[in-house]
Each structure stands twice: as C-alpha cells, then as structure tokens.
N, C-alpha and C positions, 0 to 999 in steps of 0.2 A: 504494500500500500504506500503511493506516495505522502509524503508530509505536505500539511499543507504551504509549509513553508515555500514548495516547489509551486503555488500555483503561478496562472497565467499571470496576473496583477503586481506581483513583486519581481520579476526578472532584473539579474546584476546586469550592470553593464558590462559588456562585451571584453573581453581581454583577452592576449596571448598568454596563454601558462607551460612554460616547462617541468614535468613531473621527472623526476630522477627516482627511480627502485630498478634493485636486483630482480628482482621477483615478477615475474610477466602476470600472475593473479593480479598483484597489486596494480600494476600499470594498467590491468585493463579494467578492475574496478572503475579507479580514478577516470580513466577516459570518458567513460560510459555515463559516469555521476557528470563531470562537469562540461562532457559535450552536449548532454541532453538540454542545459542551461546556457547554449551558445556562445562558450568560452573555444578558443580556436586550442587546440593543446597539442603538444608535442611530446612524447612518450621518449625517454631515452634508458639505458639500462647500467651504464655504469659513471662512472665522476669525471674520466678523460674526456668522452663523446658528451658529459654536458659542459664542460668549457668552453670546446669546442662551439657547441651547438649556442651556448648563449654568448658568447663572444660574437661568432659569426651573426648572428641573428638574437638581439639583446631581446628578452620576452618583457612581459610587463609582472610578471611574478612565478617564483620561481618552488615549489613541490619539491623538498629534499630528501631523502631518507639518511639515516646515519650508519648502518650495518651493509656495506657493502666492501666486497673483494677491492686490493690494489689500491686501492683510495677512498679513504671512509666520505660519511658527508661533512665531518670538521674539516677537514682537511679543503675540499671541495668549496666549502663554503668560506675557507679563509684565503684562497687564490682568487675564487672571484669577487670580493675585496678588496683585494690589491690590486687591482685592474682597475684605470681609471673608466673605461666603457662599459662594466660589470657592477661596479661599486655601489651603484645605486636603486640596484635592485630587489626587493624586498625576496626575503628568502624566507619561508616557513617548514620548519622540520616536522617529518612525516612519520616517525618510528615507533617499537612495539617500547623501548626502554623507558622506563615510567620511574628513573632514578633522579633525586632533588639536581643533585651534583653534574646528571648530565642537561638536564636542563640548563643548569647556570652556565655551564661552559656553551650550547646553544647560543644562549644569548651574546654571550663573552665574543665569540666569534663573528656576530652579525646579524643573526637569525631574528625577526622581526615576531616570529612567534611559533609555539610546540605545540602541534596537536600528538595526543598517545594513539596507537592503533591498540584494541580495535577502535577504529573510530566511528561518530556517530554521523550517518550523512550530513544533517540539517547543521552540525557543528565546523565541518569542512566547507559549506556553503556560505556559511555565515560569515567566515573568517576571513576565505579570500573574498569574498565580496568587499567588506572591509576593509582589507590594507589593499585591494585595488580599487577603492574609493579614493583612500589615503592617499595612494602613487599618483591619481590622477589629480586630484587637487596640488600634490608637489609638484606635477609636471606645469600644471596651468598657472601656477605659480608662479613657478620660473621664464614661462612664456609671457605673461604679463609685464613681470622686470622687465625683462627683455625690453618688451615695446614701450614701456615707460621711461626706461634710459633711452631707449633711442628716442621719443617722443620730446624729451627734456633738451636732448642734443639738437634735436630739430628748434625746438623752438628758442635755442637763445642764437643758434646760426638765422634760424629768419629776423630774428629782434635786429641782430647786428646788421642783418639786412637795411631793414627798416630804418634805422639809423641811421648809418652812413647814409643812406640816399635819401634822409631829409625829406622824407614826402612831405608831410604835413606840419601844421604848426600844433595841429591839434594831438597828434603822437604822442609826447608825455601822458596825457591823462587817458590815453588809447591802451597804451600798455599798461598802463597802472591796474587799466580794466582785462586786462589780457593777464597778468600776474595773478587776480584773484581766481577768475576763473578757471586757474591753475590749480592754485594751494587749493580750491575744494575738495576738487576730485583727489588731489596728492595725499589730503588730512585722510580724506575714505582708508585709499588703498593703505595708507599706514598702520589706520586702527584694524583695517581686515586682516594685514602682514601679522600686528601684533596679536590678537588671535590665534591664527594658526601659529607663529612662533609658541605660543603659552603651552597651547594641545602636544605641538610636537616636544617641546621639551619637558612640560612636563604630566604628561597625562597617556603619554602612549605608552609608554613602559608598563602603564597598568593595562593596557585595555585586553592584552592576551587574559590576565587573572580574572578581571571583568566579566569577560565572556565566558570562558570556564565554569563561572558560576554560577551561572541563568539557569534555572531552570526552563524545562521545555515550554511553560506558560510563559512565564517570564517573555520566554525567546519568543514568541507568538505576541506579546504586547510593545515590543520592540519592531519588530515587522508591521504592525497596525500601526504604531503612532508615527512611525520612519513612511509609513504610505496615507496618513492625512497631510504629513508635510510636504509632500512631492505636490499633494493635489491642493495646497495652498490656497487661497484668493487676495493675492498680492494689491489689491487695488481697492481697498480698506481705505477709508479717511482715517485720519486721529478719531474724530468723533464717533463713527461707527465704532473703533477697536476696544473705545472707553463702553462705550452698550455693553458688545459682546464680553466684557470682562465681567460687569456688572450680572450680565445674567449666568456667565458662566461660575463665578460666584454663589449667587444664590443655589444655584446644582448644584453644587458642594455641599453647602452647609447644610442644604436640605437633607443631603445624604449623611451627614456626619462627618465628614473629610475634616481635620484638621488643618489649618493652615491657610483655608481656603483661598484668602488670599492674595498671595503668594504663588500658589501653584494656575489661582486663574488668570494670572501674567505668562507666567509659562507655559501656558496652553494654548493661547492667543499666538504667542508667539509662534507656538506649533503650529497653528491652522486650526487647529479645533471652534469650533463655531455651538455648542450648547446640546442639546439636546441627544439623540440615541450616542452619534460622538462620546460623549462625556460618558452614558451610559456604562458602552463597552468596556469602560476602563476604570468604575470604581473599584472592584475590586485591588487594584494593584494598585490605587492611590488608599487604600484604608487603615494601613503599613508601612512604618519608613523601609524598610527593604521596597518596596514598590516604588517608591518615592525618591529611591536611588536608584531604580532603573531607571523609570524616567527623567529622571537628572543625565544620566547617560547618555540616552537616545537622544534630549535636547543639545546635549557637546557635540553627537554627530552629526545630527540636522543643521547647526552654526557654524560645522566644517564646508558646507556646501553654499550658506548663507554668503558669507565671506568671500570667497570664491565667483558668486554670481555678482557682492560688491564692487571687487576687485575687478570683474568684467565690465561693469555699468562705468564704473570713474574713470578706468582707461578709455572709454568710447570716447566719454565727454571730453577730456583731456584731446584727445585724436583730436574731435572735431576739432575744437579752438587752433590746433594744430594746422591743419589742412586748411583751412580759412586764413588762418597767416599764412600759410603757402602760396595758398589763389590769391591773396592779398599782393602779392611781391613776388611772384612767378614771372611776369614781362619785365623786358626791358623798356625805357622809355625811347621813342627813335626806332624803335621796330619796326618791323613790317607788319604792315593790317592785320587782324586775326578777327574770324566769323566767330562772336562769340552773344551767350543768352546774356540779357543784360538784364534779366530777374537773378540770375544766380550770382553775379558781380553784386547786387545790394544784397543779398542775404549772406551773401562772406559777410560784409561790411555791419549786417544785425548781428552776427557771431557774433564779430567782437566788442561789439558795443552791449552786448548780453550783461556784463554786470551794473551798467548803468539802468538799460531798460528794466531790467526787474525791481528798479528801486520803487517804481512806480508808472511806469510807461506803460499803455494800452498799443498794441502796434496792428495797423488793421490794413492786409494785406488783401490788396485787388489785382492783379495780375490776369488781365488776358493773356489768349495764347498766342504769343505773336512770335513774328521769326526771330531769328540771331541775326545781328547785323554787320557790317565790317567796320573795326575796328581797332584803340590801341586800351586792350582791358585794364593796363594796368592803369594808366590815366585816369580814366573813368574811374577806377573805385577812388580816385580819390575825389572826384567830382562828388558822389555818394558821401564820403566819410563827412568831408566838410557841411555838406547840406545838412546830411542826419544831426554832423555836431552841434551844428547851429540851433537847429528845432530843438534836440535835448537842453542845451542851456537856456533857450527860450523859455521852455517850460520846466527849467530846476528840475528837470528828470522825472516830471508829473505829469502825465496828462494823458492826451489821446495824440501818436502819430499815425498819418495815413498815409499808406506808401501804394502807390498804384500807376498800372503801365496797359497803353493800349496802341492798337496797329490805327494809325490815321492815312488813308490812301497812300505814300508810298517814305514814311516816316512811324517813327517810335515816340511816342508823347508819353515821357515819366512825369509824374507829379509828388513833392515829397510838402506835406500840409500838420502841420501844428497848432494846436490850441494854448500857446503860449502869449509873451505879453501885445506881439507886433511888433513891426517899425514901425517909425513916426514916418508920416507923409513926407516931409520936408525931407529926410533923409534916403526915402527910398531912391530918387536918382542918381546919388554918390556908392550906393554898397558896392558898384562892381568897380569903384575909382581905386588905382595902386593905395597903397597904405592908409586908406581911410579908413577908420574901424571906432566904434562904440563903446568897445570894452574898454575896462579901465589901466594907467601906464602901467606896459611890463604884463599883459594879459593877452594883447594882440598883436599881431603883424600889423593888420591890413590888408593882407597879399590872398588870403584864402580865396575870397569871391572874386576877385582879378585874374587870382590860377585859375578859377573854376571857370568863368566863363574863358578866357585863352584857350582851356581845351575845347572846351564845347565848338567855338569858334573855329577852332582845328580841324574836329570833325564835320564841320560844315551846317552845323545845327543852330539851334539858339535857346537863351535863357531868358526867362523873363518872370517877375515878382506879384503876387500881390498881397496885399496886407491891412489887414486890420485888427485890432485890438480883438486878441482870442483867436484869432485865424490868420497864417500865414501859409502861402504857397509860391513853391519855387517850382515852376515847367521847365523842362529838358524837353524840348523836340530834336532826335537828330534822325540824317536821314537810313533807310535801310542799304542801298546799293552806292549811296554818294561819296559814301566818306574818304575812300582811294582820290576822286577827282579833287573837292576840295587842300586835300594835301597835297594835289600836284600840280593847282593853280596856282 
C-alpha cells in the first residue's frame, strides 16, 4: 500500500540523485522508490565509478552507502570534498550501521544526513526532498549574488555614464532617486540573505535529528501545512491579514489551544485562512510537541519565503537597472534610430519612481502609434526635464498626465500637471538661454532651451500652456521627417 505521503498533491521537485550500494537489491529498491517520484537517478555500484560519475556529471544529491569493497563511503565521501566541482554537494549516508560513533564521523566527513537501513520509505522521501529543497534555495542563492553584483556593477558604470556626459541639470536629484530605489530592494535581499544564513548555520545540523523524530502523524501534519503554504493567497491587504488573525484566533481559543495568539500569526503567515484549515490541525497544536513541529514546518516554508524575496528585489533592482541602461544607451550625434517613444518616457517614470510614489497620480494614455526616426537618447532627456519640471511644480503631489497620439503624419506627446503654473508674463521667456524661476544656485536656465534645441532638431515643435493648476507642455514631432530636418 502506498503512503499517503506518495500522493499526486505533494510531489518533490525534480532532481538528479546519484545512489552509490554494493548490493544491486538495494540499488534497485532505491530506483524504483524514487523514480516512481520523478527524480532522474543514477545507480552506481562501487566508490571509484561514483567519483567518477559525479565529477563527470555533478548530481544534485548524492545516496551513499558506507560498507562497500576497495573504498568505503568515508573514504568516498571525503575525496569528493576535496574536489572543488564535488564539494558542494549534499551527500546523505544510506547504511544498515546504527552505531552513535559512526554517525559522528558521517557527519565529521560531510554527510549532510544518516538514514539507518532498514529504512522507512516515507523517511527516504522526506529527506531528500528536503536537503534538495535546501541545494536548491543554495543554488538560487548564489545565482541571485551573482546578478546583484553584477547588477551593482552595472549601475555605478551607467551613473559614471551619466555623469560624465552631463545630461541634465536635473541629474543630482535623478540619482539621489535612483540610489533609493536601490537600497530597497538591497535592504530585502539582505534581510532574506540573513535568514537563510541563520537556518544554515545554525539550524541544519538539527534538522537530520528533527526528522528522525516525527512520528508518522506528525510526518502527515508537516506535508499538510508545507501544502497550505505552497497554495498561499499572497494578495492579502494588511487589513484583510488583521481579520483573518482575528478569526483564526477565536478557533483557537474556542478549541482550547493555548497561546492562541501567537500561533494565529503563524498560521496566517502559513496561509491558513480559518475554518476546516485550522480544523485539521488541532490536534497537533493541543501539545507543545505539536507546536514544535509546527514551528518547524514554518522554518521550512520561510526557506522558500526568502528565496521568492530575494527573486522579487532582484527584478526591481534589474528594472531600475535596464532603464538607466535605455537611459544612456545612444550616443548623442548618432545616427537616427526607429524607436517607441512611449517606452523612452516610461524608462524616464522608472527613474523618477521614488519621487512619484511620494504622492504623484501618473495617468497614462498612450495610443498605439508607430516608432519614429530618431536620436532616443536626446529625447529622454526632453522627457526627464518636462516630467522634472511638472514634479517640482506640484512638490511631488498631485495628478501627472502623460499621453501620446498619431496626428496624420506626426506624434503629439502631451506631459500636463496640476501644479502651481507659470505666470502669463513669463511664459514667452521659458525657452530663453538661462532664464529660469528657481531660486540662485537651483537652476541653469538651459533645461527648456536644450529641450526645445532638440525638438527643433528633430524637426518638431514645443509649445506651453498654462494656468494656475494646469500646465501642458506638447511635443509634436514628425514620424518619417526627422532624417530630412537634420540634413537641412
């Protein structure tokens, strides 16, 4: 009879496993158990041929036995080890020796954890499921670093970019907003880092004893609460999470749960949501032994937490990333390039993402119009300057509207503020060389004089209107002209 543990609803994920026994029973036991479970496996029969075999072909977890001819599995297990390409692969010993002393030396040499033969399926299953849980959260780990150092490196090469070539005048408080939008995601990935640092140093060493001593329910309430948190509902307000506590709560105490709580934060955080949920699992909360499994199960549900952290705050970081790339990608003096000029303003909302969320409404209308010839990198700054201008207008409050449409054989952007206005008398000098409103040491001048120079470049035009609460700047340029004006 299968355990339930095997049903369809709980399957491990997928992994290579090298099995090392003398004993071709055992080799095909094991096959048979963890191929039925779509683990890819590789049977081998003595210590040489698995060097060999995981050298050439590194597995993701590796089935030891210790009782074999020519070279035991200590031996076996401290060469591959010493191998920088081998070294990091979790090895768990497979053998009938049920002595304290060979255990410690298991450990002493590598071994990540000791099942005794005879063994129990649903304990085999359990385990490597587990530490190739654990491998893979190390490896995504690693790949995350990875693209965060290189992510870091990108963006103080594009800063220096940025710099040196003096785009804007508005640039200081650009990056200032480009910095934060950094350290957020960085804060995440650290506190997720420090987590799994905590687990792996100090909480794995137990978890072989841990599981040891589940009992089979036990083992069946760790499967149920490890599969309400896979089926989570991540998209919870605060205020919904505060309810469901509440009521998860009152289930408690109705039952007699001590602690209530306490454990209905932790159950929330599991996914559990009230009713039959909670049910299924008084029993094992009516006991602090129950109360320590599930303590458990919530350490390895938070290994995975983290992990999906750690993926979320990289993206974010990316973006802001690839937006200063498209930012500062052209040269200026190029050659034309057919480019979307809705995607040129929305790099350009990237980076301006920590001002706008201070209190900015940003209400985007975009037809679908074509890409036209151009020099993009010009243009974003056309965009930075306008957008800057309307954020300072309205002290980073209000409603922007940014909207683009196909006019017979031209592109008409409009970028529009609810901020203070120009004054009338002023509006004919904004696009004058160094004229400017702000206060000494706050402006050039030069911004709205660049900005329309390019426009003028591409063959287009700019033009204002304004009144108290409502400002708009039009960008017409044309779609197929822009080569000819440049070559007039």
């Amino acid at each position: 009879m299968k355990s339930s543990l095997l049903s369809s609803e709980f399957q491990p994920t997928k992994g290579n496993i090298l099995v090392v026994d003398d004993n071709p029973a055992n080799l095909r036991l094991l096959i048979d158990i963890l191929g039925q479970q779509g683990y890819q496996v590789r049977p081998v029969p003595n210590g040489k041929i698995a060097l060999a075999a995981a050298t050439g072909l590194p597995p993701d977890l590796i089935l030891l036995d210790i009782m074999m001819p020519d070279m035991d599995g200590y031996q076996v297990c401290q060469m591959l080890k010493s191998e920088p390409k081998t070294a990091d692969i979790p090895i768990i010993f497979i053998s009938a020796i049920n002595e304290v002393i060979d255990k410690v030396k298991a450990f002493q040499v590598g071994a990540v954890d000791y099942i005794t033969k005879p063994f129990q399926i649903e304990e085999v299953l359990v385990r490597v499921h587990t530490h190739l849980q654990i491998r893979l959260l190390q490896k995504n780990l690693a790949r995350e670093k990875k693209i965060l150092t290189q992510t870091i490196e990108q963006l103080q090469l594009t800063q220096e970019q940025l710099i040196h070539r003096e785009k804007m005048a508005a640039l200081g408080q650009l990056i200032a907003g480009i910095a934060h939008e950094i350290n957020t995601p960085m804060g995440a990935i650290r506190s997720s880092v420090e987590n799994l640092t905590d687990f792996f140093t100090n909480k794995l060493t137990r978890l072989p004893q841990l599981l040891q001593a589940l009992s089979p329910q036990e083992t069946e309430y760790v499967k149920y609460i490890l599969e309400i948190y896979q089926r989570r509902n991540t998209t919870y307000s605060t205020r919904e999470k505060r309810q469901l506590r509440r009521n998860i709560n009152d289930q408690l105490q109705e039952a007699g749960i001590t602690g209530a709580d306490t454990l209905a934060d932790t159950l929330v955080d599991l996914g559990f949501e009230g009713g039959n949920s909670i049910i299924n699992i008084l029993p094992l909360l009516k006991n602090d032994s129950g109360k320590k499994v599930l303590n458990m199960a919530y350490e390895l549900a938070t290994l995975q937490s983290s992990s999906e952290t750690i993926l979320t705050a990289t993206e974010r970081a990316s973006k802001v990333v690839f937006a200063l790339r498209s930012y500062a990608r052209y040269e200026s003096g190029g050659q034309l390039v057919r480019s979307n000029i809705a995607e040129g303003i929305e790099t350009i909302l990237t980076l301006y993402h920590n001002q706008l969320k201070q209190g900015v409404e940003v209400i985007r209308n975009y037809e679908d119009i074509p890409p036209i010839d151009c020099y993009p990198d010009e243009l974003n700054q056309v965009w930075t300057n306008l957008i800057s201008n309307a954020l300072a207008a309205m002290e980073n409050k209000g409603i922007l509207t940014i909207k683009s449409k196909k006019v017979a054989s031209e592109i008409v952007v409009s970028i529009e503020d609810n901020g203070s206005g120009i004054p009338v008398d002023v509006q004919p000098k904004i696009f004058d060389p160094f004229f400017t409103t702000k206060a000494s040491g706050e402006g050039s001048g030069l911004g709205l004089d660049i900005v329309k120079k390019i426009v003028d470049k591409h063959g287009g035009k700019i033009a204002v209107t304004s009144v108290p609460n409502n400002t708009i700047f039009t960008v017409t340029l044309p779609i197929e002209r822009a080569s000819e004006a440049n070559n007039a």
